[in-house]
Each structure stands twice: as C-alpha cells, then as structure tokens.
Residue frames as a rotation matrix with the C-alpha (Angstrom) as fourth column:
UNK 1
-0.926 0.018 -0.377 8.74
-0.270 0.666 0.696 0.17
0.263 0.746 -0.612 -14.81
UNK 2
-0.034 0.999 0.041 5.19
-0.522 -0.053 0.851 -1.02
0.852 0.007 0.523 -15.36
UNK 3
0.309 0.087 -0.947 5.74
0.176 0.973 0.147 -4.61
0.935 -0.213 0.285 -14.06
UNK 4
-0.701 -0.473 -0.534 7.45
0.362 0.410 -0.837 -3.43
0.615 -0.780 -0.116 -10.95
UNK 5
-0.861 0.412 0.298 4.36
-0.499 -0.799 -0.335 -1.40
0.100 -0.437 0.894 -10.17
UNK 6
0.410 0.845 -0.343 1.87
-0.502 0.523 0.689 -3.96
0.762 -0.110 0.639 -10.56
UNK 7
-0.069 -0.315 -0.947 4.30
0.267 0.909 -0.321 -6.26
0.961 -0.275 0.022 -8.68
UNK 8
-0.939 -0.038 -0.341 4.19
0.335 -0.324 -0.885 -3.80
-0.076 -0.945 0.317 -5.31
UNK 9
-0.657 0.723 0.215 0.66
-0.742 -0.567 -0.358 -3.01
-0.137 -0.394 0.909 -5.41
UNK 10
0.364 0.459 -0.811 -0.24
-0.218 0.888 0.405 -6.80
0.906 0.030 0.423 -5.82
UNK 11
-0.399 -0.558 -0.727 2.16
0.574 0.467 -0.673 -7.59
0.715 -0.686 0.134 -2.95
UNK 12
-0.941 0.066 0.333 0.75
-0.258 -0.775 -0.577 -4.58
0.220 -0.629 0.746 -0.98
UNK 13
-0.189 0.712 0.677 -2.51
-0.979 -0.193 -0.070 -5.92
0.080 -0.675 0.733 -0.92
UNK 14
0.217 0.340 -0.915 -1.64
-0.021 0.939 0.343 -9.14
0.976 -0.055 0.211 -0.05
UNK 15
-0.890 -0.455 0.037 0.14
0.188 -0.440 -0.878 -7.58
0.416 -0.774 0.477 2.66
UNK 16
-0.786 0.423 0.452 -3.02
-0.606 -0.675 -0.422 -5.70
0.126 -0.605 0.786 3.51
UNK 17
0.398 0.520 -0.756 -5.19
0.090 0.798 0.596 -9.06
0.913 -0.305 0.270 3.81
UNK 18
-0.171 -0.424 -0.890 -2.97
0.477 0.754 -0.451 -10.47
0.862 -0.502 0.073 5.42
UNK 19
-0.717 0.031 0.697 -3.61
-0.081 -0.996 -0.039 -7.64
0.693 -0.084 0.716 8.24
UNK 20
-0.557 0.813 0.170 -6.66
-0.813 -0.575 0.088 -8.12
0.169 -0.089 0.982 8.09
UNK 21
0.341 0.385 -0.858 -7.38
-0.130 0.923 0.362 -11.36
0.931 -0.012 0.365 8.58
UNK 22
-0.572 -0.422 -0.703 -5.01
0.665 0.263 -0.699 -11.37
0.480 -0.868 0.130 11.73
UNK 23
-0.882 0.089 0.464 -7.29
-0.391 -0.687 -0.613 -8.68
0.264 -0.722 0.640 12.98
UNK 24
0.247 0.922 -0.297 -10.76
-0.701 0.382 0.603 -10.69
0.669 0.060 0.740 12.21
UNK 25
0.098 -0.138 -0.986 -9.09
0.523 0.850 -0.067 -14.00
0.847 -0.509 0.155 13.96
UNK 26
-0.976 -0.209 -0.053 -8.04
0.150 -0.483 -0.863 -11.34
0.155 -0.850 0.503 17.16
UNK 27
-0.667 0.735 0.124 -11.90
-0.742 -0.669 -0.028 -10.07
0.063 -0.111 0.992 17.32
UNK 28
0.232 0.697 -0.679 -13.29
-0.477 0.689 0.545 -13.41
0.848 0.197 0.493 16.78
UNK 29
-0.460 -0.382 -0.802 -11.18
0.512 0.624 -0.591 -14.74
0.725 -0.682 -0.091 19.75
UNK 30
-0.841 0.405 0.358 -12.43
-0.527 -0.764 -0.373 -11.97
0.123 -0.502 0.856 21.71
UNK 31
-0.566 0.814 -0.131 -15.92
-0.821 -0.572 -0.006 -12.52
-0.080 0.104 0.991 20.65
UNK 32
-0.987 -0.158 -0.035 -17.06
-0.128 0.631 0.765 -15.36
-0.099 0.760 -0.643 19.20
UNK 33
0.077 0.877 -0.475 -19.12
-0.541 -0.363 -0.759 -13.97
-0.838 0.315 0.446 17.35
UNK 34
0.133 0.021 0.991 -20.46
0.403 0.912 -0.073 -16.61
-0.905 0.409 0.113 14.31
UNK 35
0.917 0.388 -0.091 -20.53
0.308 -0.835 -0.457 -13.75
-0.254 0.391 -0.885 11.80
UNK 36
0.261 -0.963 -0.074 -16.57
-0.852 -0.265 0.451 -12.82
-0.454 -0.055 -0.890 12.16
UNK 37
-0.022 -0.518 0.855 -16.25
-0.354 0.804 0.478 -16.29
-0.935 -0.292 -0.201 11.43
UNK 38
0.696 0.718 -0.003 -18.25
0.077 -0.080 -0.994 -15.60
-0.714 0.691 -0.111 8.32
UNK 39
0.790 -0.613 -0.013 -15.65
-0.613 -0.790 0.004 -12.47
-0.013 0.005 -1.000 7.44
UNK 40
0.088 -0.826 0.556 -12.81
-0.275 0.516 0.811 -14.99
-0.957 -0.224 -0.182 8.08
UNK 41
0.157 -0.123 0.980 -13.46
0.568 0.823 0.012 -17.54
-0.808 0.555 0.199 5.89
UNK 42
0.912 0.384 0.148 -14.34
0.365 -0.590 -0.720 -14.75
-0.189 0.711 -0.678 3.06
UNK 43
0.449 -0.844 -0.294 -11.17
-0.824 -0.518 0.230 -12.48
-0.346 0.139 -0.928 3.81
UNK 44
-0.149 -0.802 0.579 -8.98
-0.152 0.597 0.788 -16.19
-0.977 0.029 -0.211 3.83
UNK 45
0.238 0.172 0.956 -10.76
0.866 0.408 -0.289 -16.96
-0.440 0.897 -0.052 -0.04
UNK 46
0.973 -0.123 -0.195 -9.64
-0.155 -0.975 -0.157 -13.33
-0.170 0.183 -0.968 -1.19
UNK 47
0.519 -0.805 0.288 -6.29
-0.617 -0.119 0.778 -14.19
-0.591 -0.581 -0.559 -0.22
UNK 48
-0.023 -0.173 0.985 -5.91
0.491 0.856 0.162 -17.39
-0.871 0.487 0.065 -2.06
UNK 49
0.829 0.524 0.195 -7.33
0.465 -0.452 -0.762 -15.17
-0.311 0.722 -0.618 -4.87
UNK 50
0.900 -0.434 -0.035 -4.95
-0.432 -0.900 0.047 -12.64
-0.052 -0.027 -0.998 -4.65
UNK 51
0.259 -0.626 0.735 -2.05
-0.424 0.611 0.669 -15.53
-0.868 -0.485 -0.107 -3.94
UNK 52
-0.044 0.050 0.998 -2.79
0.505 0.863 -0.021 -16.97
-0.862 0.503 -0.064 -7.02
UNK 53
0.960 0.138 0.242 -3.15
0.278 -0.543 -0.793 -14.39
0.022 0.829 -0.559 -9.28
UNK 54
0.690 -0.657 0.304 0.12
-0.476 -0.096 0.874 -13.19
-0.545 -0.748 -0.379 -7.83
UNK 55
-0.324 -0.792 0.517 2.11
-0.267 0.601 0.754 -16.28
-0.908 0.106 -0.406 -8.84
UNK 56
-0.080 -0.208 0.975 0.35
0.674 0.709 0.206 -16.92
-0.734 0.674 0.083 -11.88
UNK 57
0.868 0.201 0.453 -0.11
0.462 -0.660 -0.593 -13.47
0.180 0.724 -0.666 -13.68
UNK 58
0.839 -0.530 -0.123 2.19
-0.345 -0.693 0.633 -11.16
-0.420 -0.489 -0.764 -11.94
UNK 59
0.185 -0.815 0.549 5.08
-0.333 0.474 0.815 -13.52
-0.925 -0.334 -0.183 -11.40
UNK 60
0.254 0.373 0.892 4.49
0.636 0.631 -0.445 -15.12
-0.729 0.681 -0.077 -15.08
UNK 61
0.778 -0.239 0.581 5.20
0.384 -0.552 -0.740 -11.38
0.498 0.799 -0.338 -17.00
UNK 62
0.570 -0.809 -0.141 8.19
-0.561 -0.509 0.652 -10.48
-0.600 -0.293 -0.745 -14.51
UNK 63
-0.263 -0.686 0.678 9.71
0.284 0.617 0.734 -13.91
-0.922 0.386 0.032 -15.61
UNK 64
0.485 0.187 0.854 8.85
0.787 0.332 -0.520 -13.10
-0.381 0.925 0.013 -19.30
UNK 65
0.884 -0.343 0.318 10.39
-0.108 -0.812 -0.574 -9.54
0.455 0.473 -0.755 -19.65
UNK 66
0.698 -0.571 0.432 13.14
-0.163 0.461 0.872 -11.08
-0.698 -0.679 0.228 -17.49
UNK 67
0.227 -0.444 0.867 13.96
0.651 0.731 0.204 -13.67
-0.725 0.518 0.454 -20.28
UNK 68
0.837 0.458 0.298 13.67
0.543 -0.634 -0.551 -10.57
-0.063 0.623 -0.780 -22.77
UNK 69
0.868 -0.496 -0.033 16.06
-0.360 -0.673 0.646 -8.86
-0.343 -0.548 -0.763 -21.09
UNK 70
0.395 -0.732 0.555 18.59
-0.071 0.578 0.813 -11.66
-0.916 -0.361 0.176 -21.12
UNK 71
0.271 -0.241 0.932 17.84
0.864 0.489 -0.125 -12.41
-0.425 0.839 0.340 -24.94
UNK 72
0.944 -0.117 0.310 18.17
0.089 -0.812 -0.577 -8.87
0.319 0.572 -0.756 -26.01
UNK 73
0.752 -0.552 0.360 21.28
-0.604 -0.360 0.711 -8.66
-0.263 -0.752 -0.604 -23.55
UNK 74
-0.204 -0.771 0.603 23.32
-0.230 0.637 0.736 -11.60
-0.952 0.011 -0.307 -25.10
UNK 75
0.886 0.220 0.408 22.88
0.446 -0.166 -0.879 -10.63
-0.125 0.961 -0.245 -28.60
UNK 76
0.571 -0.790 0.225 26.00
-0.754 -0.613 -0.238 -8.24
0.326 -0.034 -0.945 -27.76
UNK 77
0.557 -0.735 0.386 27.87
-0.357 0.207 0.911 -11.06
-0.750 -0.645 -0.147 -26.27
C-alpha cells in the first residue's frame, strides 16, 4: 500500500535524525566546538519538521483511508 510506504520512509528518516543528532551532541561533548552547536540546533529544527509533518500529513491520510475502510466495511454488516 501507498500510505504504508510513505508511513516507513517518513518514520525512517525520523529515525535517521534522530541518529544523527545523538552523534552531533557526542562530538560536540568531545569538542566543543561552536559550529557543532550550529549543526545541532539545525539537525533539532529538521526534526520538528519532519515530527510535524509526520503527525499532521502522514498520520492525517492513514486515519482517513482507515475510516474508508470501516465505511466501505460496514455497508455489508
């Protein structure tokens, strides 16, 4: 299905932030270096992005072909 592909390759790259951010905050401890800190802040607004789209696109047409489902599905009942 379409929706479950979008839904794992949205979730995959929140996954793959997420990652990545834990590797910037590891390198910045290391370092502190002001830059990384730069790279942080950036990688953490991405996220949010990506969060939000997520819950309000993604999540928004599972529940709608859900409800489809149901109504087409309890026509027969």
């Amino acid at each position: 299905m379409k929706s479950d592909h979008i839904v794992s390759d949205t979730l995959q790259k929140i996954k793959d932030a997420e990652k990545e951010l834990i590797t910037l905050k590891n390198e910045y401890l290391s370092n502190q270096d002001p830059s990384i800190k730069e790279q942080i802040e950036e990688k953490k607004r991405d996220l949010d992005r990506l969060r939000t789209y997520y819950k309000d696109h993604v999540m928004a047409s599972c529940n709608e072909s859900f409800e489809a489902k149901r109504r087409r599905l309890s026509k027969y009942d």
